[in-house]
N, C-alpha and C positions, 0 to 999 in steps of 0.2 A: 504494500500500500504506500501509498504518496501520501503527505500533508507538508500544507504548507506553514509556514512558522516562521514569523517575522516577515511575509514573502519570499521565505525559500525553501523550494522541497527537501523536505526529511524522507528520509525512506525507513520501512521498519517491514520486515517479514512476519507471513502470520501462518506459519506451520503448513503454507498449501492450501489453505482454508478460507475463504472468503468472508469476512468479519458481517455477520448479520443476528438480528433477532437481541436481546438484554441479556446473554450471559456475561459472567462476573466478566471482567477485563482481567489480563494478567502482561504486567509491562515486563521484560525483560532488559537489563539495560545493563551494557557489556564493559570493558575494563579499557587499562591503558594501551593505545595500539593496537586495538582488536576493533570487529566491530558485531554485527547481528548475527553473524556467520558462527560465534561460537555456540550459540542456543539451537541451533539447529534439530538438535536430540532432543532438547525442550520444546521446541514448541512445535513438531507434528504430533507429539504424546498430548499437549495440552489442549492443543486445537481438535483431536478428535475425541474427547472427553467433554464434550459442551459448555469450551470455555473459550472465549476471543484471546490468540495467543499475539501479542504482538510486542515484537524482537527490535529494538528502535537502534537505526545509525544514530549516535550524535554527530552534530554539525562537524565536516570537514570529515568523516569517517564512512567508511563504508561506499554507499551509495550516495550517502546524504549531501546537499550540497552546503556551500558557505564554510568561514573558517572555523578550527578548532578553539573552541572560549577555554581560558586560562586559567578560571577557576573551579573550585567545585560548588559553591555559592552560584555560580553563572550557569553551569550545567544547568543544578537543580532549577534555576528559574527558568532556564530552555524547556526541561522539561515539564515544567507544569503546563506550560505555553503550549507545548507538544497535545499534552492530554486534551485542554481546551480545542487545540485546533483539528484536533479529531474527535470532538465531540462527546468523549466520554465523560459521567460524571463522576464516576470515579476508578481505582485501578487498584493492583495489587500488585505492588513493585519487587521487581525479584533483579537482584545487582549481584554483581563480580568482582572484585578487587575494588578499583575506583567506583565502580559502579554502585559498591557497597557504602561510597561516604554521600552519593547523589542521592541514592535510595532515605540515607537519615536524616538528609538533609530536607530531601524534597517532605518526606513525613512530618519533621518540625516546623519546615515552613508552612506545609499547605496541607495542614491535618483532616482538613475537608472531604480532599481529593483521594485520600489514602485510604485504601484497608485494611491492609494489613502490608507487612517484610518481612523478606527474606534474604539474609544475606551470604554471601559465598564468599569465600574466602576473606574477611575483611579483619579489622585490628584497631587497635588505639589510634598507632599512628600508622602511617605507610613511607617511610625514610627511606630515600632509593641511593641504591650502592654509587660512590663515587664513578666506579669505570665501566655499569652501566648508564649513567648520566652521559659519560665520557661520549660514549659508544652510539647512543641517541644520537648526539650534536652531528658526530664526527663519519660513523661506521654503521649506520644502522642494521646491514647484514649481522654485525657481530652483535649487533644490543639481543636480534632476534635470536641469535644461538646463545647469550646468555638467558635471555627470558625462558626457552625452552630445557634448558641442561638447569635451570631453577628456579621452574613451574612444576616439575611432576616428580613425586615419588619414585621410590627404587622400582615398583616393579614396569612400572611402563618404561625405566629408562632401560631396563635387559628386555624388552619385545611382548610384555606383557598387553593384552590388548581387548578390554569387551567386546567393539566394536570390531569384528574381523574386513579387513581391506584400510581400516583407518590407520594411517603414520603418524599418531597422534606430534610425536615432536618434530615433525617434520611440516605439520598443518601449523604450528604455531609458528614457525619460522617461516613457511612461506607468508602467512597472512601478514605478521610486522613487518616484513622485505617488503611488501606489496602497499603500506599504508601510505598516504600523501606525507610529500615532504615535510619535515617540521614536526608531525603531530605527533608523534612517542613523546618528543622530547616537551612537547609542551603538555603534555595528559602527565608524566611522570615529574615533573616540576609544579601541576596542580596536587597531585598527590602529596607529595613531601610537603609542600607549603599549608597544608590542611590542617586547621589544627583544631577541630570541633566537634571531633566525633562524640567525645564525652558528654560534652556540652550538649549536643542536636541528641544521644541516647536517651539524657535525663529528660528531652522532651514529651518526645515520641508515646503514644500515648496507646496506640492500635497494635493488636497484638505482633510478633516477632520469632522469626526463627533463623537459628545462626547455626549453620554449618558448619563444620570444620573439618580439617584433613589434615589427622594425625603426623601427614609428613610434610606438610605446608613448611617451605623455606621463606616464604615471602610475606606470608602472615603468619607468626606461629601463634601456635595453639593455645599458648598464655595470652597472649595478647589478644585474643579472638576472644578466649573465655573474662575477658578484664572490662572488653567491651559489651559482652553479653550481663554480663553484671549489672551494667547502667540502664539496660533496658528494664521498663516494669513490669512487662507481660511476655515473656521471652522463651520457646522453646531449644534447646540446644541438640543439635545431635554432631555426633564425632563418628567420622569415617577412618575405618584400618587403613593400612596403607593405599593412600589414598594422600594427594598433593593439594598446589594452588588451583591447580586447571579443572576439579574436580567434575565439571561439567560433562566431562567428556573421558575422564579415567574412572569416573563411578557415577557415569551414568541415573541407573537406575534408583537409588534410591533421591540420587540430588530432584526426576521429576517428581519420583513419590512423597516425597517434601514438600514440593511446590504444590503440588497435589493437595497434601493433606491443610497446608496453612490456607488456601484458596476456599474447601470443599467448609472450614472448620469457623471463617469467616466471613463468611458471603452476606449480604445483608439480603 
């Protein structure tokens, strides 16, 4: 689907499914240097489950057009803009890494809009390595073989695989190589400069569920569970070996999650 926003198309996938009829909404909204393409496994599970599954580029990502906004404050009010300009009245945000400070943000802002959260992979803070910073600016090939060699877990980095034909670390590196110029490094410089996650938790008012993956390098698992703390109404679950990327190295239970926080708050 297209929407326009601000005057300019957003594009966001909606599992194959052609968005009709008042089932709940369910936003998906992806991470740094990625874009709709990582939900993929999300949202044909969701969309044939009689729910509107829609997978949004942000601006300057994906399909979407216009440039990439620099903060996560600026996200989250893209995306509320987003929701309005597709006429929903309200959503059930489900985020990724960054994706995960838009999601608390957009909730504290626009608790209206919200239903409930879900978050994957996310943390206190998100402090990004000096020489992938480096590597953004400079080499983006190599930021994307670092993202990928510390996004996933041991078993998918020896061939371990749900999804049979998927190269899972090799889909990650091609999609960063592929993103428009600039934009890692500007999504991974909003991230580190973020400093509200705590703040926007204790707001957050609608229920909540946080993910985690036991071998998460990028968010670890303390800091996942420090932020789940701040929330007031908070489901947590913890996946085994299982990484950052968990979308897509544990599958199956991250839809039945999304699932259960959607079917468990729907108004």
């Amino acid at each position: 689907m297209i929407v326009a926003v601000d005057g300019v198309d957003a594009h966001a996938a909606t599992g194959g499914i052609e968005l009709t009829g008042n089932d709940p909404v369910v936003l998906l909204i992806h991470g740094a240097g990625m874009d709709s393409t990582v939900w993929q496994l999300q949202t044909r599970y969701l969309a044939h489950r009689d729910l509107r599954a829609v997978a949004v580029d942000l601006p300057g990502h994906g399909r979407s057009a216009g440039r990439a906004l620099t903060t996560v404050a600026a996200l989250a009010d893209w995306t509320a803009r987003f929701v309005a300009a597709a006429g929903f009245a309200s959503v059930h945000v489900v985020g990724h890494s960054m994706g995960t400070f838009i999601a608390l943000e957009l909730a504290s802002r626009y608790p209206d809009i919200v239903d409930s959260i879900t978050l994957c992979g996310t943390a206190t803070a998100m402090p990004v390595h000096p020489d992938l910073l480096a590597a953004a600016d400079n080499d983006v090939p190599a930021a994307a073989a670092l993202l990928a060699a510390w996004g996933y877990a041991k078993p998918a980095q020896v061939g371990s695989n749900p999804t049979p034909g998927l190269w899972m670390l090799g889909g990650t590196r091609a999609l960063v190589e592929n993103s428009a110029p600039g934009v890692l490094a500007i999504d991974l410089r909003a991230c580190a400069a973020y400093d509200n996650a705590l703040a926007a938790a204790a707001i957050v008012k609608c229920a909540a569920t946080v993910i985690i993956g036991l071998g998460d390098r990028m968010t670890p698992p303390k800091s996942s569970r420090a932020l789940a703390g701040a929330l007031s109404s908070v489901r947590v679950i913890e996946l085994v070996d299982t990484g950052h990327t968990m979308m897509t190295e544990n599958p199956r239970p991250v839809k039945q999650a999304i699932l259960d926080a959607v079917t468990n708050n729907a108004h």
